[in-house]
C-alpha positions as CSV (number, residue, x, y, z in Angstrom):
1,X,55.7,-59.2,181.6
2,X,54.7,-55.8,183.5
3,X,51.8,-55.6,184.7
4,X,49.9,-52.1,183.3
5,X,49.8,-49.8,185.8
6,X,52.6,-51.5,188.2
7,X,56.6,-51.8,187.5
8,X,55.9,-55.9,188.8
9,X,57.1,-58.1,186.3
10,X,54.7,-61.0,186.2
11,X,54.6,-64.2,185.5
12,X,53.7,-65.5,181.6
13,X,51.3,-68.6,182.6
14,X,49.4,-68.7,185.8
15,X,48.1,-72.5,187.0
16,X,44.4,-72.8,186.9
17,X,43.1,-76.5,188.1
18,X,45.9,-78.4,186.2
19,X,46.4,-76.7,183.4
20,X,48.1,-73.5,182.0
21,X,46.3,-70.2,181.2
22,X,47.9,-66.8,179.9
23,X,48.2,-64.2,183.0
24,X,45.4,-62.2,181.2
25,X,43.1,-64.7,181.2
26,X,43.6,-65.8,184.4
27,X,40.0,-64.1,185.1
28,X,36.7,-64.8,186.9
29,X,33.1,-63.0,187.0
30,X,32.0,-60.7,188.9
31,X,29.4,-62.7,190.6
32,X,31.9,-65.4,192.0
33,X,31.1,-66.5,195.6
34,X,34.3,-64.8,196.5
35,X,34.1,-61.3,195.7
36,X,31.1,-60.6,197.5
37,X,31.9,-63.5,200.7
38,X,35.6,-63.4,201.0
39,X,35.7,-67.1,200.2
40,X,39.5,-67.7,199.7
41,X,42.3,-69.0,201.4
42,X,45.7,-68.7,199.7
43,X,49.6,-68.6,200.3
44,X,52.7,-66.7,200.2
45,X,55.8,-68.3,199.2
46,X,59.4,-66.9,198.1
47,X,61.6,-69.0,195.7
48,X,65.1,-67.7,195.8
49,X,67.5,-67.8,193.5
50,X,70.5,-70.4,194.5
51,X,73.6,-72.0,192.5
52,X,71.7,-75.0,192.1
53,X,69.1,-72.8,190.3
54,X,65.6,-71.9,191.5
55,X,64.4,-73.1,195.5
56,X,61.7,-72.8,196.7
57,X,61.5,-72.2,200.4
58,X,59.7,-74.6,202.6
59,X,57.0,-75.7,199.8
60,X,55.5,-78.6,201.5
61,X,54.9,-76.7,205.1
62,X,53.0,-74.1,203.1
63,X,51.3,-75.8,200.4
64,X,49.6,-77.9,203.9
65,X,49.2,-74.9,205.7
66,X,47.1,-74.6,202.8
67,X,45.3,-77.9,203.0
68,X,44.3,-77.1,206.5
69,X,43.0,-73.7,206.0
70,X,41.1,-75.2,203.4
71,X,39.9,-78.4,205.9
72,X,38.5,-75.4,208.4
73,X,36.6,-73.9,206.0
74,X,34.9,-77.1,204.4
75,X,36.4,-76.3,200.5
76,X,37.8,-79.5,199.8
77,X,40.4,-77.8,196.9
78,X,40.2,-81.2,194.7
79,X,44.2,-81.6,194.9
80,X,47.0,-83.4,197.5
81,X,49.6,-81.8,198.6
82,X,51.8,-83.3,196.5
83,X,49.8,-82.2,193.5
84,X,49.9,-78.8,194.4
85,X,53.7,-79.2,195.2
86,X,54.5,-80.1,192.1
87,X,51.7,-77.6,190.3
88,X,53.8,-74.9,192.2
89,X,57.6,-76.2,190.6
90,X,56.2,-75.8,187.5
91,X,54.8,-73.1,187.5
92,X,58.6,-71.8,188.2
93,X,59.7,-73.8,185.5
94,X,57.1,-72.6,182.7
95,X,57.9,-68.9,183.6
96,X,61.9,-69.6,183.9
97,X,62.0,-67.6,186.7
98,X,65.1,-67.3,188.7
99,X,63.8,-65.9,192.0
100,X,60.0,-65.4,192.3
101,X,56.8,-65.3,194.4
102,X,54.1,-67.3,194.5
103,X,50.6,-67.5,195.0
104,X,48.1,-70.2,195.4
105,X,44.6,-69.1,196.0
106,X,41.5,-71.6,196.5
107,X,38.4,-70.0,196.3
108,X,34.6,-70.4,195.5
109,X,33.9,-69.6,192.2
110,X,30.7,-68.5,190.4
111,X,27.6,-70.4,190.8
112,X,24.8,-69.8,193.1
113,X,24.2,-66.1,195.3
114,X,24.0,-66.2,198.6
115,X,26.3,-66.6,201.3
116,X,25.8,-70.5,201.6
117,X,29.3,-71.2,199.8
118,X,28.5,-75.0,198.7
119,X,27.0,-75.1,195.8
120,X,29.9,-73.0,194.2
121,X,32.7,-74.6,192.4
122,X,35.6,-74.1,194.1
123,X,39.3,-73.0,192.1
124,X,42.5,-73.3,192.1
125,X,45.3,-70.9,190.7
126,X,49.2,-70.6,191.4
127,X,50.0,-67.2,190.4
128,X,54.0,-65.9,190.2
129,X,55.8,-62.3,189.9
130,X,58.6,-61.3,191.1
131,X,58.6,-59.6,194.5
132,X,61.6,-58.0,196.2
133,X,62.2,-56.8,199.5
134,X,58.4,-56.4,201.0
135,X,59.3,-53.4,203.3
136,X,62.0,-52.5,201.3
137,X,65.8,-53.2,201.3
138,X,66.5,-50.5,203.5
139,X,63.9,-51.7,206.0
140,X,66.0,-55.1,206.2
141,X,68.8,-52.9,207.2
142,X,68.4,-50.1,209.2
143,X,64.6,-51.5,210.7
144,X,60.9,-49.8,210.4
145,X,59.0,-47.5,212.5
146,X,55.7,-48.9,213.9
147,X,52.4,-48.3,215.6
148,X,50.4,-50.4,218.0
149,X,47.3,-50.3,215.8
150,X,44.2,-49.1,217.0
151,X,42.3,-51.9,215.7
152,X,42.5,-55.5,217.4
153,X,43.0,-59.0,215.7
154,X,39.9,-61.5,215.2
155,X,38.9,-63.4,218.7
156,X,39.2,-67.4,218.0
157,X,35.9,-67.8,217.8
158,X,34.6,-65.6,215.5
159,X,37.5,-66.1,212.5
160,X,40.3,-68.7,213.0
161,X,44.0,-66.9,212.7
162,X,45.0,-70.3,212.2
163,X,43.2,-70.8,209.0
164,X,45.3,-68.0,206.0
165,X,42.0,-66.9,204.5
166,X,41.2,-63.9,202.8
167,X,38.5,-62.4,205.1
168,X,41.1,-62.4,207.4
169,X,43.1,-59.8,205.4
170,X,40.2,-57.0,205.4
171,X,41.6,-56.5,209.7
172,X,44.9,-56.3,208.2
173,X,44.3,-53.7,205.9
174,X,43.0,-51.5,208.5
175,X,45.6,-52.2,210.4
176,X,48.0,-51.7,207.6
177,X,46.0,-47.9,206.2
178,X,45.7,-46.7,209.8
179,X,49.5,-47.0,210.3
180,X,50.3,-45.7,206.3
181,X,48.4,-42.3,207.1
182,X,49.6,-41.6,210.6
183,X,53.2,-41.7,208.9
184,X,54.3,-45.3,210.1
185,X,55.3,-48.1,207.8
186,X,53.5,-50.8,209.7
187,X,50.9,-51.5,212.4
188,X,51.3,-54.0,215.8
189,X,47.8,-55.7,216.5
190,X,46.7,-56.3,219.7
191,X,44.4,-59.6,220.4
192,X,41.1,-58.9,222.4
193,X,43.0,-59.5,225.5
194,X,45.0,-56.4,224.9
195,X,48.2,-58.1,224.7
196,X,50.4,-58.1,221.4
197,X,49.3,-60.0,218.5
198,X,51.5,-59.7,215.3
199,X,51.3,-57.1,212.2
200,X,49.4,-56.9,209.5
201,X,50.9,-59.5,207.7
202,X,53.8,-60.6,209.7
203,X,54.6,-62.4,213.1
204,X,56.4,-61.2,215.7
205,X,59.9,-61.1,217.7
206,X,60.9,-59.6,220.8
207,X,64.6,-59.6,222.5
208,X,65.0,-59.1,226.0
209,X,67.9,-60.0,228.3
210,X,69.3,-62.4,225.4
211,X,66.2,-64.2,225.1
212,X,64.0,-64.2,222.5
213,X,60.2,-64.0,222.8
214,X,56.9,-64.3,220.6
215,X,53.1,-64.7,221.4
216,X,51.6,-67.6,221.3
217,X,49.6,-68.6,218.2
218,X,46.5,-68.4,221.0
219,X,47.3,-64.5,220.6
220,X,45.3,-64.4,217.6
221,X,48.4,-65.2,215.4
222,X,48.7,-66.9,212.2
223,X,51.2,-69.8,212.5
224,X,53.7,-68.7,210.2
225,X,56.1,-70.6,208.3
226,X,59.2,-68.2,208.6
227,X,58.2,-67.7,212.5
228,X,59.3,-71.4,213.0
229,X,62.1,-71.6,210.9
230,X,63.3,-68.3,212.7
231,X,62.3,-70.1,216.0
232,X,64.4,-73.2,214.8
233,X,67.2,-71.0,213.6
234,X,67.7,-69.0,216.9
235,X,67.7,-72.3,219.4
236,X,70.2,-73.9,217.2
237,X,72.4,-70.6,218.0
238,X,71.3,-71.4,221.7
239,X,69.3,-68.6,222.1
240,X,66.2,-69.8,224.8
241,X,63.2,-68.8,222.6
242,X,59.3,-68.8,224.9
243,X,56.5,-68.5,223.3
244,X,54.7,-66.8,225.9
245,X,51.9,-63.7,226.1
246,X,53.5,-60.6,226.0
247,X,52.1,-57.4,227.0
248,X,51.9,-53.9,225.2
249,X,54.2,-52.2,227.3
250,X,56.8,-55.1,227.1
251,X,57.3,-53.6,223.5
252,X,58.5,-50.1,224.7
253,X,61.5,-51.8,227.2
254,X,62.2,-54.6,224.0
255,X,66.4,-54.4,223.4
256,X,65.4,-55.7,219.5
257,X,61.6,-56.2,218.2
258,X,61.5,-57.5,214.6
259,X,58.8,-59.0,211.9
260,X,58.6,-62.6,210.4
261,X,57.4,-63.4,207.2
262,X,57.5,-65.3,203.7
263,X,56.9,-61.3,202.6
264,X,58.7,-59.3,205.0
265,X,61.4,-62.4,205.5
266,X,63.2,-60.7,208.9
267,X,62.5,-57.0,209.4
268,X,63.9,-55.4,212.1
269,X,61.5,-52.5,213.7
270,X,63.3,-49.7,215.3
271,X,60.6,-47.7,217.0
272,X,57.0,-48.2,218.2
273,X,54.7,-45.5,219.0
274,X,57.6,-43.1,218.0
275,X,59.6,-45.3,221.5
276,X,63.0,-45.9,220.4
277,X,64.0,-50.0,220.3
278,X,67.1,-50.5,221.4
279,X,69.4,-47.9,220.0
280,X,67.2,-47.4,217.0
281,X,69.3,-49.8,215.3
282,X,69.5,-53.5,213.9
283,X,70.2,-55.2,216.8
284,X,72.8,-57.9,216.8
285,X,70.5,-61.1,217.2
286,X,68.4,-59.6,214.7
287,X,71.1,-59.3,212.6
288,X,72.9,-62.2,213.0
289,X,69.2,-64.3,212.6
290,X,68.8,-62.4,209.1
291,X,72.5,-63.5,208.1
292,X,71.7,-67.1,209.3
293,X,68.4,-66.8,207.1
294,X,69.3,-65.4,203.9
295,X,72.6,-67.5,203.6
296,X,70.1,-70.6,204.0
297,X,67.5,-69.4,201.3
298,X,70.3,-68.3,198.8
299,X,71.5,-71.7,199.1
300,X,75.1,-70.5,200.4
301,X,74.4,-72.9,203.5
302,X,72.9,-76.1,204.0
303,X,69.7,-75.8,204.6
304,X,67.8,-77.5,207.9
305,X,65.6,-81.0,206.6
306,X,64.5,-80.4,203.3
307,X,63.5,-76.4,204.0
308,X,64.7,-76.0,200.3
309,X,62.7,-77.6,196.9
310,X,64.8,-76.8,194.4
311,X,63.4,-76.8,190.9
């Protein structure tokens, strides 16, 4: 179905704690816990379409990312991982989706006001639509045009980046509107430090000299699933990948810079601050990384450990 407003084609049933619900009723009240304290922690996760049939790409890493967000924030989410592994295969399955994206959200529900969140009941939902290219097809091709936002990521001690929780996303959208109206497509967040953190919703890549670098996740950086199968991807080529803090400036003199993410997949970025990268182009790691990863995810090649679920 299409959802009004929006040329997304959604999912028919969305997964509410363990049982089935039409998309439109997949609703809460306006007075739930999370609307007014930012009390969720969720997912993003890409199934691709194969010739083994639907695959969903490294399920269990995310579905305990999730587990663990949920551990730092005291919301015990009433399911294993394995229960919400196998929540999220049929949700494919009920929609007979080919190719999809999905969404699992645990949040507090309505009971009590006030910002203590335990007496709310906590929920469950694994939503689907189908998603293409985040930035765009083009952007996978020719690269994006970035900003070094204004606006820095969270210190660790005041909201854990290692923890995918919503409250975390209200920094991204400033990061993400700040670039939009100054004419970029995307923002680079700095940590408190000063040095580079990742975008708005994506890690990051740099390429200097042959070898590949990307903060640290103490950089304020969420660990992202894509960044270490990009990371496992490029030292099986042989490429010597550090995770080390990297400075603004090391940006401008960058040979390739590109994004990671279960969204934005591998995005190569072709200017920051209106600096050329590179030649302005794809650059030919970046390239041959992205040709690594989408063979792997549309099940042309055999994928690393079990990266693929297939449905």
């Amino acid at each position: 179905m299409a959802h009004p407003g929006t040329s997304t084609e959604t999912a028919k049933k969305v997964w509410h704690n363990g049982k089935f619900v039409e998309w439109d009723d997949a609703n809460i009240h306006v007075m739930s816990h999370v609307i007014h304290y930012a009390s969720a922690l969720f997912e993003g996760i890409r199934c691709y379409s194969t010739p083994r049939g639907p695959a969903i790409f490294r399920l269990r890493e995310h579905i305990q990312r999730l587990y663990d967000s949920c551990h730092i924030y005291r919301m015990d989410m009433g399911y294993s991982v394995d229960q919400l592994v196998e929540a999220c295969k049929e949700t494919v399955r009920i929609n007979e989706f080919k190719e999809c994206y999905l969404r699992p959200v645990i949040f507090r529900g309505y009971g009590s006001f006030g910002v203590n969140p335990f007496p709310n009941p906590v929920e469950a939902y694994i939503a689907s639509w189908v998603w293409g290219k985040y930035l765009g097809q083009e952007a996978i091709d020719d690269g994006v045009d970035v900003c070094v936002s204004s606006w820095a990521r969270m210190q660790g001690n005041t909201l854990p980046a290692t923890a995918k929780a919503a409250a975390n996303y209200m920094n991204s959208q400033l990061i993400k509107m700040e670039a939009i109206v100054n004419g970029f497509v995307e923002g680079i967040a700095l940590d408190t430090s000063g040095n580079v953190s990742e975008g708005s919703g994506e890690n990051l890549f740099l390429i200097r000299d042959g070898k590949i670098y990307t903060p640290p996740l103490s950089s304020a950086v969420l660990a992202g699933i894509t960044r270490d199968s990009v990371i496992q991807l490029a030292r099986n080529f042989g490429y010597e990948v550090i995770e080390q803090v990297v400075s603004r400036a090391t940006l401008y003199i960058a040979d390739e810079v590109f994004f990671t993410g279960t969204a934005a997949e591998i995005t190569p970025i072709r200017s920051i601050d209106r600096i050329k990268v590179g030649n302005g182009k794809r650059g030919e790691i970046t390239a041959q990384l992205q040709s690594e990863y989408f063979a792997i995810t549309a099940g042309q090649k055999e994928a690393p450990a079990d990266w693929l679920t297939y449905v």
